[in-house]
C-alpha positions in Angstrom: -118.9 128.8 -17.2 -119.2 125.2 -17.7 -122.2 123.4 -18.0 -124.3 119.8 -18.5 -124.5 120.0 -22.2 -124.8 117.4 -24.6 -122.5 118.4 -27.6 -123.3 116.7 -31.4 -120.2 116.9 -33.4 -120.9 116.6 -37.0 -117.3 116.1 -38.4 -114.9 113.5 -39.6 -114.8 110.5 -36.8 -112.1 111.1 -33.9 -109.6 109.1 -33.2 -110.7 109.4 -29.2 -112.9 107.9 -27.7 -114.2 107.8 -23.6 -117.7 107.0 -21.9 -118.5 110.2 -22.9 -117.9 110.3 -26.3 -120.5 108.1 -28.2 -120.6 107.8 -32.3 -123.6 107.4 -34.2 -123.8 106.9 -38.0 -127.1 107.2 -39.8 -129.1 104.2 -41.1 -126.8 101.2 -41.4 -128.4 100.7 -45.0 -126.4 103.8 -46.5 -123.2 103.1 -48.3 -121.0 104.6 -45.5 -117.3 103.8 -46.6 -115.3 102.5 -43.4 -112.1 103.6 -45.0 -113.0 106.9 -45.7 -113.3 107.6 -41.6 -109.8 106.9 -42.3 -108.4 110.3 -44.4 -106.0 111.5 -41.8 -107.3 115.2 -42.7 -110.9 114.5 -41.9 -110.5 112.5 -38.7 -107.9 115.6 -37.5 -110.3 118.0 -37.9 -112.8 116.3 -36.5 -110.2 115.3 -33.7 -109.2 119.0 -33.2 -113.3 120.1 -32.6 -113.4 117.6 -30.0 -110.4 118.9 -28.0 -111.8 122.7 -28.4 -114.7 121.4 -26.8 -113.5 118.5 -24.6 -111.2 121.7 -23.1 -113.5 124.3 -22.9 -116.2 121.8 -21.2 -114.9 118.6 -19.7 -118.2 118.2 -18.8 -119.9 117.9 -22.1 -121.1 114.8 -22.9 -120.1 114.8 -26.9 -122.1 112.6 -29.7 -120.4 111.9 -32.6 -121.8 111.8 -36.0 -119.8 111.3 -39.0 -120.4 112.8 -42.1 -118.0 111.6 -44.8 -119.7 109.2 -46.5 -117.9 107.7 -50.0 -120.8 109.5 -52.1 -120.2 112.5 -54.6 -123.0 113.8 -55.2 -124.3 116.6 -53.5 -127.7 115.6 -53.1 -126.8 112.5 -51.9 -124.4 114.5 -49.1 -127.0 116.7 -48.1 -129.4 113.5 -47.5 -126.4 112.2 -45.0 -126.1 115.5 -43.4 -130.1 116.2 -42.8 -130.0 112.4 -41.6 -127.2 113.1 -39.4 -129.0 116.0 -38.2 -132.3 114.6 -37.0 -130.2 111.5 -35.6 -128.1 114.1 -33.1 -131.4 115.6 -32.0 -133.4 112.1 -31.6 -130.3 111.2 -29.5 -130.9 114.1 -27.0 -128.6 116.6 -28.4 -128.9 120.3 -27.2 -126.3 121.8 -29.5 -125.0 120.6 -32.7 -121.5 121.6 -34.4 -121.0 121.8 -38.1 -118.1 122.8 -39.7 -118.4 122.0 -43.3 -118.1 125.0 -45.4 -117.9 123.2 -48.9 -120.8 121.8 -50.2 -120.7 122.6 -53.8 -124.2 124.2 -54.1 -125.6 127.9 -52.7 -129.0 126.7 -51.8 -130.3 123.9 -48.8 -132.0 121.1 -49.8 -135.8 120.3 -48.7 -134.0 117.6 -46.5 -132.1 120.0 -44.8 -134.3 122.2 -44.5 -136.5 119.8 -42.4 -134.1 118.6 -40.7 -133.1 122.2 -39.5 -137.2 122.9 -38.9 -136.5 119.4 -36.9 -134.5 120.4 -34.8 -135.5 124.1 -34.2 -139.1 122.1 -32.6 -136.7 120.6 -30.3 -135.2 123.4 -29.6 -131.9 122.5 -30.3 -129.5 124.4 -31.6 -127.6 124.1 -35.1 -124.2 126.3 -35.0 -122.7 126.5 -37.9 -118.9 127.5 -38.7 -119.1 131.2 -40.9 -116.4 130.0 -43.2 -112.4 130.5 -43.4 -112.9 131.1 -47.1 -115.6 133.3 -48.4 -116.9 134.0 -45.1 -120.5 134.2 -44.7 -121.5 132.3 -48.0 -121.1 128.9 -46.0 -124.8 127.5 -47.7 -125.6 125.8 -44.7 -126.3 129.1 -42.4 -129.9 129.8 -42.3 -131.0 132.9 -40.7 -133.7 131.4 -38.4 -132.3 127.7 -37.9 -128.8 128.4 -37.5 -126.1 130.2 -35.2 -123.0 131.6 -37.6 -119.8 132.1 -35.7 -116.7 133.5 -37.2 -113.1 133.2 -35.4 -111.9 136.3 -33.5 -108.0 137.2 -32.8 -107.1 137.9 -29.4 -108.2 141.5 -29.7 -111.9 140.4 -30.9 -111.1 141.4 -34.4 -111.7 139.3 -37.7 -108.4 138.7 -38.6 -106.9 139.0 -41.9 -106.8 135.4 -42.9 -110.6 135.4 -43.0 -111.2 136.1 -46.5 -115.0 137.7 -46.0 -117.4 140.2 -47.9 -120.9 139.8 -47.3 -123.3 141.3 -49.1 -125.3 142.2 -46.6 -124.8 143.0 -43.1 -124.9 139.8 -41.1 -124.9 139.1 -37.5 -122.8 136.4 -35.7 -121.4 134.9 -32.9 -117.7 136.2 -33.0 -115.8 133.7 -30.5 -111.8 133.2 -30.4 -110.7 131.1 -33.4 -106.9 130.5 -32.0 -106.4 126.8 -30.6 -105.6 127.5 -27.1 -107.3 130.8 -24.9 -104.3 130.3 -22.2 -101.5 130.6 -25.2 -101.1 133.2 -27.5 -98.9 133.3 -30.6 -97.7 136.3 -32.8 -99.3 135.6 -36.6 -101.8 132.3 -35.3 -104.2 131.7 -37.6 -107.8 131.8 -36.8 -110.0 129.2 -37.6 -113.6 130.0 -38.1 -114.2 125.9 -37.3 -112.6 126.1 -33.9 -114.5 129.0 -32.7 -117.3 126.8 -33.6 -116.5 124.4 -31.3 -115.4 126.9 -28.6 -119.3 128.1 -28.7 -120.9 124.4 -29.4 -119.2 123.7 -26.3 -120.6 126.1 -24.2 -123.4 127.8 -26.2 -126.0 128.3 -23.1 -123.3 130.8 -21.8 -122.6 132.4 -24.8 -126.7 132.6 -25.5 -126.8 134.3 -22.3 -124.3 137.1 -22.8 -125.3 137.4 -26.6 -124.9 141.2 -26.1 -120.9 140.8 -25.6 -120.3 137.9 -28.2 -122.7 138.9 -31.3 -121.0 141.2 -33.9 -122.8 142.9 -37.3 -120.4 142.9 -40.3 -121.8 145.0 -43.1 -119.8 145.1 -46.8 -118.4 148.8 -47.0 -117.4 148.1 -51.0 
């Protein structure tokens, strides 16, 4: 199953590091705030995607690009992402993982929105976590530049942590969300973000089985 892939991770900055494992911020001039690399609860999240996909692909060579920069505003964070965006696919990237749910608006910006068109000429591909809360809103999926994927359990069901009603039916990637495949644990909690990683980290196999991993969730209200 494992594959030569070359894995961007758009997350909070690792703690690990290796030859394969490079970290690439966007344009030095930006007021990027060293210390804020530093939150414990961004750099273990984005310590726990690169695991899921260090694991599931110890051959992935894995880019990282940090997006917490110390602006608030949401235009500004948008600008960072798009950047950090086209700076994955300008370094050579065939897959990119995002698992930021929270943005703080419901529509892209026109950066992000070239940056996605940016990357779909490159033909790389943007997957993007579904959401652990409000499933499927996550602003950042786009129909035609972006792969969705929600967590499964064990059984491939959406569990009932996932809080999700779309309003329309929607088709995505559903990939195991627990934190280990070989381990199973009564009550785990599936994480829509680590399923995200599971599939960043081998996404040409998953592409090429899309009839066993895509699933269409329709709101039945």
């Amino acid at each position: 199953m494992n594959a030569r892939i070359r894995v961007a991770l758009i997350d909070g900055l690792p703690y690990e590091r290796s030859e394969k494992i490079k970290v690439f911020t966007t344009d030095p001039n930006d007021s990027w705030d060293s210390d804020f690399f530093g939150v414990p609860e961004f750099r273990n999240h984005g310590q726990k995607m690169l695991k899921i996909i260090t694991e599931e692909n110890p051959e992935a060579d894995v880019i990282i690009c940090p997006f917490y920069p110390k602006h608030k505003s949401v235009f500004k964070n948008y600008i960072l992402l798009a950047r950090s965006i086209v700076k994955a696919v300008d370094q050579g990237a065939h897959v990119i993982s995002i698992s930021l749910e929270v943005m703080g608006t419901k529509h892209l910006s026109s950066e992000m929105l070239a940056a996605y068109k940016h990357a779909y000429k490159n033909k790389v591909i943007i997957c993007v976590s579904a959401g652990n809360n409000n499933t499927f809103y996550n602003p950042l999926i786009h129909k035609k530049y972006t792969i969705s994927i929600v967590g499964l359990n064990q059984d491939n069901k959406l569990p009932l942590n996932l809080n999700y009603n779309p309003k329309n039916k929607i088709n995505s990637f559903g990939i195991y969300g627990g934190e280990n495949q070989m381990v199973f644990f009564v009550g785990e909690r599936i994480n829509c973000s680590i399923a995200t990683a599971r599939f960043s980290a081998n996404a040409f196999y998953y592409l090429s089985k899309k009839e066993e991993y895509i699933i269409s969730i329709k709101n039945n209200k």
